[in-house]
Backbone as CSV, one residue per row, in Angstrom:
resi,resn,N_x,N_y,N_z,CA_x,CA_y,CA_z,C_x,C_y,C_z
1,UNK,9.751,-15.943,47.630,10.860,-15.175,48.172,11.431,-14.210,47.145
2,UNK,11.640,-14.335,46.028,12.291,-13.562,44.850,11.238,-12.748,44.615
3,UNK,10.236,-12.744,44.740,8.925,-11.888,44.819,8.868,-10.663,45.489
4,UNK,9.109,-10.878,46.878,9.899,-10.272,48.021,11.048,-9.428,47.547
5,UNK,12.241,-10.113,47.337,13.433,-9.340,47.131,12.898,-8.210,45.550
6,UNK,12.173,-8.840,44.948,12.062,-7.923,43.487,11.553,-6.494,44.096
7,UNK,10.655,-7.045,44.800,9.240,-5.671,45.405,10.310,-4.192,46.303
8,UNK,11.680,-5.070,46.818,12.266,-4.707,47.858,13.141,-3.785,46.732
9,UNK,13.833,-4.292,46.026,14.798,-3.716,45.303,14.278,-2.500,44.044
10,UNK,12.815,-2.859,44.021,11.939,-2.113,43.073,12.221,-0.854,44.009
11,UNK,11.308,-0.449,45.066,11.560,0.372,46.570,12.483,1.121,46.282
12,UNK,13.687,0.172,46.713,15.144,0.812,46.969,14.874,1.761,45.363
13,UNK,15.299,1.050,44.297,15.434,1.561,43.406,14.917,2.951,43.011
14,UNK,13.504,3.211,43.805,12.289,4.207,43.360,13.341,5.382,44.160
15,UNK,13.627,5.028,45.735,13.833,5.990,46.742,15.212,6.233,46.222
16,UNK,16.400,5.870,45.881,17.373,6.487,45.291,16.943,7.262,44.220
17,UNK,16.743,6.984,43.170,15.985,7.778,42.318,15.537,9.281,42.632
18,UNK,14.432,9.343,43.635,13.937,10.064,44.173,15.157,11.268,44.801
19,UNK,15.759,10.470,45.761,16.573,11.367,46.390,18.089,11.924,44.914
20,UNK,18.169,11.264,43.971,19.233,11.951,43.272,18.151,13.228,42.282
21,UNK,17.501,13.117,42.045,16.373,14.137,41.179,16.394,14.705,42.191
22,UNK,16.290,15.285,43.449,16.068,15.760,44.788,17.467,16.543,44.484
23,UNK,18.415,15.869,44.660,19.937,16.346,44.573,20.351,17.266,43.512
24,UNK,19.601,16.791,42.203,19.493,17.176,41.129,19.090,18.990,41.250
25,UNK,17.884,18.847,41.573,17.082,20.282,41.640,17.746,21.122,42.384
26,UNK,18.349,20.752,43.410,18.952,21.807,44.499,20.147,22.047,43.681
27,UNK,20.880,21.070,43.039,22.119,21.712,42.388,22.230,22.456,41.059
28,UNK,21.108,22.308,40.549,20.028,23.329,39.796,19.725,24.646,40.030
29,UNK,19.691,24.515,41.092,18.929,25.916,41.522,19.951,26.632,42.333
30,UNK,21.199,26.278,42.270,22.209,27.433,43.182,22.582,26.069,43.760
31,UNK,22.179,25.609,44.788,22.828,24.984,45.997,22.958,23.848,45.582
32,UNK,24.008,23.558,46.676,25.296,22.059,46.522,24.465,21.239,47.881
33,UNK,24.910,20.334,48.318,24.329,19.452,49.379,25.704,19.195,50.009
34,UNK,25.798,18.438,51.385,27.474,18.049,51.162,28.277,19.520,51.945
35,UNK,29.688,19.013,51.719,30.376,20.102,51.968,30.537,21.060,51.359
36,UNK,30.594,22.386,51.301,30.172,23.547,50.672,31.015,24.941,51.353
37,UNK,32.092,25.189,50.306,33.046,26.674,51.093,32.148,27.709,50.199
38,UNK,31.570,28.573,50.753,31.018,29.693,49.980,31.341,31.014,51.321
39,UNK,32.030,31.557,50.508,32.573,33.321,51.365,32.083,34.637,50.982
40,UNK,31.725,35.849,51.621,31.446,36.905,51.272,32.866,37.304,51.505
41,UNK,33.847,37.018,52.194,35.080,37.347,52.643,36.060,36.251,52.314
42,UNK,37.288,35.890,52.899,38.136,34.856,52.220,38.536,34.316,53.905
43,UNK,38.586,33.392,53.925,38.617,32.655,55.208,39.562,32.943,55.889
44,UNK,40.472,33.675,55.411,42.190,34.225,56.092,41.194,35.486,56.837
45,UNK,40.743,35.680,56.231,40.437,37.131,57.135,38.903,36.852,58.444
46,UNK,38.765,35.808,58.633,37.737,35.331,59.737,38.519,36.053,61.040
47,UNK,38.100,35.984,61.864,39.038,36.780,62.954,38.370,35.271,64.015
48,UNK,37.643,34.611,64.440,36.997,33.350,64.742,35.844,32.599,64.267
49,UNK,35.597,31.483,64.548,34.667,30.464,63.819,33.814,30.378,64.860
50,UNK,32.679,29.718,64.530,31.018,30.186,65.659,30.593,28.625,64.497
51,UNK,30.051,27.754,65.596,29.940,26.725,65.006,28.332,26.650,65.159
52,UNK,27.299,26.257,64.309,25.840,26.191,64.486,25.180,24.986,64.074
53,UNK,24.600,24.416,65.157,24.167,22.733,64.919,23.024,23.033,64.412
54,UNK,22.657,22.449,62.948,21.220,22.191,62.753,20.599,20.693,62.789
55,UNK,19.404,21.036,63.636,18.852,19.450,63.869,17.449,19.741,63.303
56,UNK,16.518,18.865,63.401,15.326,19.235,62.344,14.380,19.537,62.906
57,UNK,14.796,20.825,62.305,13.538,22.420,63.286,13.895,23.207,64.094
58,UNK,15.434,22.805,64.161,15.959,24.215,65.279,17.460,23.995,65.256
59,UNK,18.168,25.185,65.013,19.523,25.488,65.488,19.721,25.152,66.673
60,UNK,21.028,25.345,67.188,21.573,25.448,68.424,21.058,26.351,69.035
61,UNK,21.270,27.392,68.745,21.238,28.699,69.048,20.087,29.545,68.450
62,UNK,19.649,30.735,69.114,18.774,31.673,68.208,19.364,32.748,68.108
63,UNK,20.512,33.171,69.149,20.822,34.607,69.306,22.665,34.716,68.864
64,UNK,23.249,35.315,67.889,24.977,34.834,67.716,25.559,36.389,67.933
65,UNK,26.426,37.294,68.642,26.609,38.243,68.997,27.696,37.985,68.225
66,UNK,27.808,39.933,67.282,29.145,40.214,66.610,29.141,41.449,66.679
67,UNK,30.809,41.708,66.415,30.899,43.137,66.246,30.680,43.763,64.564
68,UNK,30.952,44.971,64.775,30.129,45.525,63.060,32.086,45.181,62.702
69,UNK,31.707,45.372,61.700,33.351,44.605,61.206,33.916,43.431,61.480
70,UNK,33.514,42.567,61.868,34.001,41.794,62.457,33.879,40.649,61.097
71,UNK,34.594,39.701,60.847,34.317,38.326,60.038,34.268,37.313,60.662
72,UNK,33.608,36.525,60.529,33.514,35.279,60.814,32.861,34.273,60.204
73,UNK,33.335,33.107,60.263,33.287,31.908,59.658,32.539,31.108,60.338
74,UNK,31.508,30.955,59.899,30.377,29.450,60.548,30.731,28.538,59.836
75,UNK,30.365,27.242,60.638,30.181,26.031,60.732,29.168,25.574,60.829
76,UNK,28.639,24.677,59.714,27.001,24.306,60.147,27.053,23.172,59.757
77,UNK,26.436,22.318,61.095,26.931,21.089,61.249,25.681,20.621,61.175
78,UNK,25.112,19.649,60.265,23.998,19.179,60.101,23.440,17.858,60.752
79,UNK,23.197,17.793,62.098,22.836,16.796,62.825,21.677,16.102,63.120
80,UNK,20.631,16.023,61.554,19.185,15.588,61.539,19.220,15.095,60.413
81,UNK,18.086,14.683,60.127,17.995,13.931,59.058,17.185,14.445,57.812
82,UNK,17.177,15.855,57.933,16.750,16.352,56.683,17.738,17.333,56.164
83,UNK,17.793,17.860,55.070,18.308,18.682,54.886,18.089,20.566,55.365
84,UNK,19.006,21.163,55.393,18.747,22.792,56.165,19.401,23.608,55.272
85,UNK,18.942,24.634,55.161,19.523,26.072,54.490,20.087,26.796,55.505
86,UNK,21.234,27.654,55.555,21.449,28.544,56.536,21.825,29.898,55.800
87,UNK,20.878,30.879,55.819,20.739,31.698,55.390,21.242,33.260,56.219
88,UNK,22.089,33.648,55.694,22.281,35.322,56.555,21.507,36.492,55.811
89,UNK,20.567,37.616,56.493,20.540,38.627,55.893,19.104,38.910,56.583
90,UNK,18.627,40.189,56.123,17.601,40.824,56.943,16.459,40.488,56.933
91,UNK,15.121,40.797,57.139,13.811,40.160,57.873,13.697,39.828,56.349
92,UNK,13.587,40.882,55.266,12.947,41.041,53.992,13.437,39.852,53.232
93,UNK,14.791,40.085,53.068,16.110,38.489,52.186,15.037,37.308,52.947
94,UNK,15.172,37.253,54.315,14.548,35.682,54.560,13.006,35.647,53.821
95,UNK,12.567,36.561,53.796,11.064,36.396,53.538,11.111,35.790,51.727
96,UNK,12.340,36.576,50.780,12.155,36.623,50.143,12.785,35.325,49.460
97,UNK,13.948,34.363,50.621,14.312,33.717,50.164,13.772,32.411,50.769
98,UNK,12.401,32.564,51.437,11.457,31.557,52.009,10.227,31.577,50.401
99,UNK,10.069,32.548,50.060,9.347,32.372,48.769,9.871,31.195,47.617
100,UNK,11.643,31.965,47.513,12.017,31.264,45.806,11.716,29.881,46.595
101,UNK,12.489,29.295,47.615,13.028,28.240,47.992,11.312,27.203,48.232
102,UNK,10.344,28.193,48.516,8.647,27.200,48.472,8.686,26.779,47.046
103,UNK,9.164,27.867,45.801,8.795,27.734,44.582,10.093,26.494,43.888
104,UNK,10.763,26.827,44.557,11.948,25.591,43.999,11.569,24.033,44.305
105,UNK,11.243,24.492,45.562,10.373,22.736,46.348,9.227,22.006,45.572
106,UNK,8.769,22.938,45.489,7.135,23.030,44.439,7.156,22.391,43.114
107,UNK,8.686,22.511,42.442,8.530,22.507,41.301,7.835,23.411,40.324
108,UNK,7.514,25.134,40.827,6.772,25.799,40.026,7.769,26.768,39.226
109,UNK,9.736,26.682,39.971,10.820,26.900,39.506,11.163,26.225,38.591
110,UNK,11.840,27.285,37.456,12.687,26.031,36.680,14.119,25.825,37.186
111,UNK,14.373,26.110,38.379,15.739,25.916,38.916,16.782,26.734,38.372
112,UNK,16.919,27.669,37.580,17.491,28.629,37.249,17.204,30.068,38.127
113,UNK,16.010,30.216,38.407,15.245,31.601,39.367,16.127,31.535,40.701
114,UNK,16.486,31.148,40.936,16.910,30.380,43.196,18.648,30.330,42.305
115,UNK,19.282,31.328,42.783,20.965,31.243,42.977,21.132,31.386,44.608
116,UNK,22.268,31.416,45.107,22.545,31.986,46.201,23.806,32.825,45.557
117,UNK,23.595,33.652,44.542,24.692,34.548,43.927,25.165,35.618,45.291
118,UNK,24.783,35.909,46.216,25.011,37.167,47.077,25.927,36.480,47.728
119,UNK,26.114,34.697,47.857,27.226,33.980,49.109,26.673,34.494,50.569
120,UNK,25.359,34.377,51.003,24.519,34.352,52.363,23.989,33.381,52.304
121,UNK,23.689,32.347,51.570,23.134,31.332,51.856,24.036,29.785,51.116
122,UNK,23.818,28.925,52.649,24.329,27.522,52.179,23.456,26.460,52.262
123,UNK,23.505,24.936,51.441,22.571,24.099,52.044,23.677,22.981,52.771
124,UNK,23.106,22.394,53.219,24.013,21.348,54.252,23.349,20.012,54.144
125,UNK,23.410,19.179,53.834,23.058,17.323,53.821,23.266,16.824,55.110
126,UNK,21.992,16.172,55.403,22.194,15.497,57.145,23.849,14.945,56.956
127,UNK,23.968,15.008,58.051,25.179,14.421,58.567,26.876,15.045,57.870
128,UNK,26.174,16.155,57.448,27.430,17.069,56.598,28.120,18.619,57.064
129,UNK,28.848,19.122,56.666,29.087,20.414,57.359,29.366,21.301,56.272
130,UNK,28.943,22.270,56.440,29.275,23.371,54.995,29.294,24.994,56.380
131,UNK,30.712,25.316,55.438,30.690,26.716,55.916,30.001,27.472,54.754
132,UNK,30.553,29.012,56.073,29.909,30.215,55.259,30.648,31.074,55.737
133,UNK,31.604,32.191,55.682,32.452,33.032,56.002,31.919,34.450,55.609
134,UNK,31.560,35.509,56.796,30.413,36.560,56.442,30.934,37.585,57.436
135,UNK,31.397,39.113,56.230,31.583,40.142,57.642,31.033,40.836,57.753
136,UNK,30.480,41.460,58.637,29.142,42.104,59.848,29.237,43.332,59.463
137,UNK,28.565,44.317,58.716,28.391,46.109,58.427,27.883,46.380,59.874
138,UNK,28.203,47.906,59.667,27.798,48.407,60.659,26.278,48.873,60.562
139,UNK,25.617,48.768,62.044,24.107,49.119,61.865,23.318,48.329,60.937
140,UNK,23.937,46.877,60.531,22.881,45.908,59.994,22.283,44.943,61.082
141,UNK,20.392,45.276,60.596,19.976,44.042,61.303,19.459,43.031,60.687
142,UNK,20.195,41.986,60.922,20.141,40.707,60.208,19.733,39.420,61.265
143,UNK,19.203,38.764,60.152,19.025,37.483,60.675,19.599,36.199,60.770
144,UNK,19.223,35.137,60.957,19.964,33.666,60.168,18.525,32.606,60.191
145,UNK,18.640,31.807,59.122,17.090,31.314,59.457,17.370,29.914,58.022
146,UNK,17.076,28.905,58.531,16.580,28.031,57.020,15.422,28.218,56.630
147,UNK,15.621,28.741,55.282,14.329,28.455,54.464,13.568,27.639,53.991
148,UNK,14.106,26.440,53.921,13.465,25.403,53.124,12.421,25.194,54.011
149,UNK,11.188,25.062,52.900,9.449,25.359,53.558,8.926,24.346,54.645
150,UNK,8.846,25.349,55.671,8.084,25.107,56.917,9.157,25.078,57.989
151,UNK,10.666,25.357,57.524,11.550,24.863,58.932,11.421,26.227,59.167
152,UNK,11.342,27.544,58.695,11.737,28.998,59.388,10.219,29.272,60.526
153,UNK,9.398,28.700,59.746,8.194,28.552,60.566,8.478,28.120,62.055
154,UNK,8.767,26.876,61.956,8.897,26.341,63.389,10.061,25.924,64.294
155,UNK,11.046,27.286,63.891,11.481,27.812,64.820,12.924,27.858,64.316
156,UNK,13.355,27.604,63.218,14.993,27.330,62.455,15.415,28.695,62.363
157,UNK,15.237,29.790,63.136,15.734,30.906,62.471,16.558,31.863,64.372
158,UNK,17.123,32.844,63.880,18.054,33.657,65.271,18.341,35.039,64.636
159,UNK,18.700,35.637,65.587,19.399,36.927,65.116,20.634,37.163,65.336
160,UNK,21.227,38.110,64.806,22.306,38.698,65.140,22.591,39.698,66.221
161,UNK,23.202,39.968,67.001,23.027,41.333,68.033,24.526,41.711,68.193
162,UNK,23.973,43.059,67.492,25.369,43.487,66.825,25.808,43.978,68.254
163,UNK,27.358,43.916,68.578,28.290,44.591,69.581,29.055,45.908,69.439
164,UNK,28.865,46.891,70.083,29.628,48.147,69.788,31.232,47.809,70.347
């Protein structure tokens, strides 16, 4: 029986481990896990909040309508059991921030390369909520999409459709 419990607690021991070095790298590399206020704007000036469920492999939503000026404050409510990026910005930013974020996963980063210095991108921990407060230029076409490798693939990503 103590044989058992050793083998069991060995396990446990490995998979915490695992997941804080996990925790480690992402907070390394720009991103927090958890709750997370990051603004391009200051939350007084949101004009409403647009709340976006991520579950594992797909938003709520694909399509979020705004006006050009407009601010607003998401909510991203992480309702799966992996972790999600929610990323704002155009076809090129996602492409480019589906690259760092393969190379951060990879370990071929030293976790210094991957900021989210621009405040368009958050990460979110299952069962956690992290905003993002972002106001809309005019005549931008943008996206929203998690990067972390293979979710933009199969299907984690939407657009914006801007309102005159």
């Amino acid at each position: 029986m103590n044989s058992k419990i050793y083998r069991y607690n060995a396990l446990l021991g490995a998979a915490v481990a695992s997941l804080l070095s996990f925790e480690a790298a992402l907070a390394g590399a720009g991103h927090t896990a958890g709750s997370h206020h990051t603004t391009a704007t200051s939350d007084a000036d949101a004009i409403r909040t647009i709340e976006v469920i991520a579950r594992d492999n797909e938003f709520s939503t694909d399509e979020i309508q705004v006006s050009p000026g407009e601010t607003v404050r998401f909510l991203i409510r992480n309702e799966g059991e992996l972790d999600h990026d929610f990323t704002i910005g155009d076809a090129d930013t996602q492409t480019a921030h589906r690259a760092e974020m393969q190379a951060m996963m990879s370990g071929a980063s030293d976790g210094h390369a991957h900021k989210h210095q621009a405040q368009n991108a958050v990460m979110v921990a299952p069962g956690e909520t992290t905003e993002l407060v972002w106001t809309f230029g005019e005549g931008e076409s943008l996206e929203f999409g998690c990067n972390i490798p293979g979710h933009f693939e199969s299907g984690m990503r939407g657009k914006f459709e801007l309102q005159s």
